[in-house]
C-alpha positions in Angstrom: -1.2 36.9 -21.3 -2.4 34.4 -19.0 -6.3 32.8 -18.9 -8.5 33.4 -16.2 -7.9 30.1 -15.1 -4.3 30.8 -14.1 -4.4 33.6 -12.2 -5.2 33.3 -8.4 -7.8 35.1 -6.6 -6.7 38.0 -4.5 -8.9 39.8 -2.0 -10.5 43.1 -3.5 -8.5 45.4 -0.8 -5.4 44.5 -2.1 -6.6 46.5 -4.9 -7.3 49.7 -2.9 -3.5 49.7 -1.9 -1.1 52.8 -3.0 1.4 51.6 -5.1 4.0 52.1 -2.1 2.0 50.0 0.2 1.4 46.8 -2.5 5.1 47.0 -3.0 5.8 46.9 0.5 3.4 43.9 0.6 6.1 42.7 -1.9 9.3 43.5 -0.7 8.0 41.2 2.2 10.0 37.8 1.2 8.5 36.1 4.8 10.0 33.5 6.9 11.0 31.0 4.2 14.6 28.9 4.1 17.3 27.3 6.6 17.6 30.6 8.2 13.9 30.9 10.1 13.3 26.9 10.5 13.0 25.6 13.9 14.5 27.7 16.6 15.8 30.2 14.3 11.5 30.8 13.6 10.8 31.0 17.7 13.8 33.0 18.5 14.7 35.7 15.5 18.3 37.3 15.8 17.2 41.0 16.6 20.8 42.3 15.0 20.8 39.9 12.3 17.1 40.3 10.7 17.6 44.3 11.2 20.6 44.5 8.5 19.5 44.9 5.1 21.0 42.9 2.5 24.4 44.5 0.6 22.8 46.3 -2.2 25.2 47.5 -5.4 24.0 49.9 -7.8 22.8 47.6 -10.0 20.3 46.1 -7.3 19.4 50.1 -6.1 18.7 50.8 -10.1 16.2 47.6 -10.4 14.6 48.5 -7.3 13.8 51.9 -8.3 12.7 51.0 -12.0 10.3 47.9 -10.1 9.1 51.1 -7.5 8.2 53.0 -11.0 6.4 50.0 -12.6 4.6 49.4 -9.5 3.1 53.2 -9.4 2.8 53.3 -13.3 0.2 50.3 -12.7 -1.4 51.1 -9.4 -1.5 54.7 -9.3 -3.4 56.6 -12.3 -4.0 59.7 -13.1 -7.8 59.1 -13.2 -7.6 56.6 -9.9 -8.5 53.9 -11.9 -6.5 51.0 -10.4 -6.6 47.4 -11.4 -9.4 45.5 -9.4 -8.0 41.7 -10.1 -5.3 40.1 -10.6 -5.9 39.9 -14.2 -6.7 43.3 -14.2 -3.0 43.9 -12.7 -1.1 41.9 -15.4 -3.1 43.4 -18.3 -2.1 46.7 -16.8 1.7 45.2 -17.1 1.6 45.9 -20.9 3.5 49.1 -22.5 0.4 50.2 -25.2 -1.9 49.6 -22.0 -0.5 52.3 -19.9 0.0 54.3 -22.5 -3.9 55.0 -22.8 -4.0 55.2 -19.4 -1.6 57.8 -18.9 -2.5 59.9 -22.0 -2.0 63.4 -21.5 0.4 63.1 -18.5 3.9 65.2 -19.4 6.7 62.5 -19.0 4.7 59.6 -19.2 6.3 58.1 -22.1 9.9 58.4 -21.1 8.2 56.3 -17.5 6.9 53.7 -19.8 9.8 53.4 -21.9 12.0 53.2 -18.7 9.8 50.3 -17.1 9.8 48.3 -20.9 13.3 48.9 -21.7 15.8 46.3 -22.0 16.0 42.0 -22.7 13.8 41.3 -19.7 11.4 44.6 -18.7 10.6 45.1 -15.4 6.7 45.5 -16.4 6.8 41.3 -17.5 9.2 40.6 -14.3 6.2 42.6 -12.0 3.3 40.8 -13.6 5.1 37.4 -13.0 6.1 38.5 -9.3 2.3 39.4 -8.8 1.3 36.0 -9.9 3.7 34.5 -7.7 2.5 36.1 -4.8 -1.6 36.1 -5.3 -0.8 32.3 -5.3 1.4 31.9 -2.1 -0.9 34.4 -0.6 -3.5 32.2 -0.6 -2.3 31.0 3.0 -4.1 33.4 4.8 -1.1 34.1 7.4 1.2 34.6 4.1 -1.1 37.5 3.3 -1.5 38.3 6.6 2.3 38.7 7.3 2.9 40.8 3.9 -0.2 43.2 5.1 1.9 43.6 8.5 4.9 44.2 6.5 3.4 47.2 4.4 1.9 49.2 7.2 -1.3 50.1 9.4 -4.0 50.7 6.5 -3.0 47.4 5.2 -3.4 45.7 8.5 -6.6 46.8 9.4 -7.8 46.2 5.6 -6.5 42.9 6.3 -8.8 42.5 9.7 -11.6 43.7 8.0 -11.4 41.2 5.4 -11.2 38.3 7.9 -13.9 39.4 10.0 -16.2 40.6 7.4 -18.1 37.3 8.5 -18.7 38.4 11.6 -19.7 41.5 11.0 -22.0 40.6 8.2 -23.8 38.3 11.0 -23.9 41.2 13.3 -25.4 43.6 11.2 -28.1 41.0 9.9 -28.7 40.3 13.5 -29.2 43.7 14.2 -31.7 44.4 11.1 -34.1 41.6 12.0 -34.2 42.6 15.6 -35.1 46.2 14.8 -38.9 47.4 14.9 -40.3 47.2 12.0 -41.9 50.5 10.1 -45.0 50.7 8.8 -45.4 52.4 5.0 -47.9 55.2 5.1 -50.3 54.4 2.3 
């Protein structure tokens, strides 16, 4: 389990994501490698960045079974999603979900699906997470990957960035405001 010292600092909004939008947020691998450097990044091939990858059963199977991790941590039966990153990668442990999802018919054959096997997709998701919550710390990394997962994200996204300014708005506002009096 990794210290609090190790895991990066994500934004709380990231938090408030369904499970399908964070792993949308995910999927999103961003302009990285020979294929988006220098023209390739000003000018992207509309036909070539539309075709999804080849994908065999074996990749559609891992998919799904990362899809299932991903809801089994973010979304509970009693809405209680992981606030932090640490929070997330705690979640990512078999005897953790099972308290979580106590009660729920089928919930054990889900959690035995998402541990099963030499590598489980529950330690491969906690990993990816702290892989991203560190390269999201460029703020147009993050940025890109709220695009990629949809409107809500965006503008939780925009709201995060300008919560500055609207802080300093609404302060503004307050102290110009008449002032009450108390009745005694």
């Amino acid at each position: 389990m990794p210290s609090r010292k190790v895991c990066a600092r994500l934004p709380a909004w990231v938090f408030t994501l369904s499970g399908s939008e964070l792993q949308k947020m995910l999927d999103y691998s961003g302009p990285v490698g020979s294929a988006y450097s220098g023209a390739a990044a000003r000018h992207p091939h509309p036909v070539a960045d539309a075709i999804p990858p080849a994908l065999t059963i074996t990749d559609y199977l891992a998919h799904q079974q990362r899809a299932l991790a991903i809801r089994l941590v973010m979304d509970s039966p009693d809405d209680r999603k992981p606030r932090t990153v640490l929070e997330f990668v705690q979640r990512c442990d078999a005897d953790e979900l099972r308290t979580v999802w106590t009660g729920t018919l089928g919930a054990d054959a889900l959690i035995a699906t998402a541990t099963a096997g030499p590598l489980p997709v529950l330690s491969l998701l906690a990993a990816e997470l702290l892989d991203r919550a560190h390269r999201w710390h460029d703020i147009t990394e993050l940025e890109r990957a709220a695009g990629s997962a949809g409107y809500r994200a965006t503008q939780l996204f925009r709201d995060y960035v300008h919560a500055d300014e609207i802080d300093a708005n609404r302060a503004a506002w307050w102290q110009g405001r008449p002032q009450r009096r108390q009745a005694v």
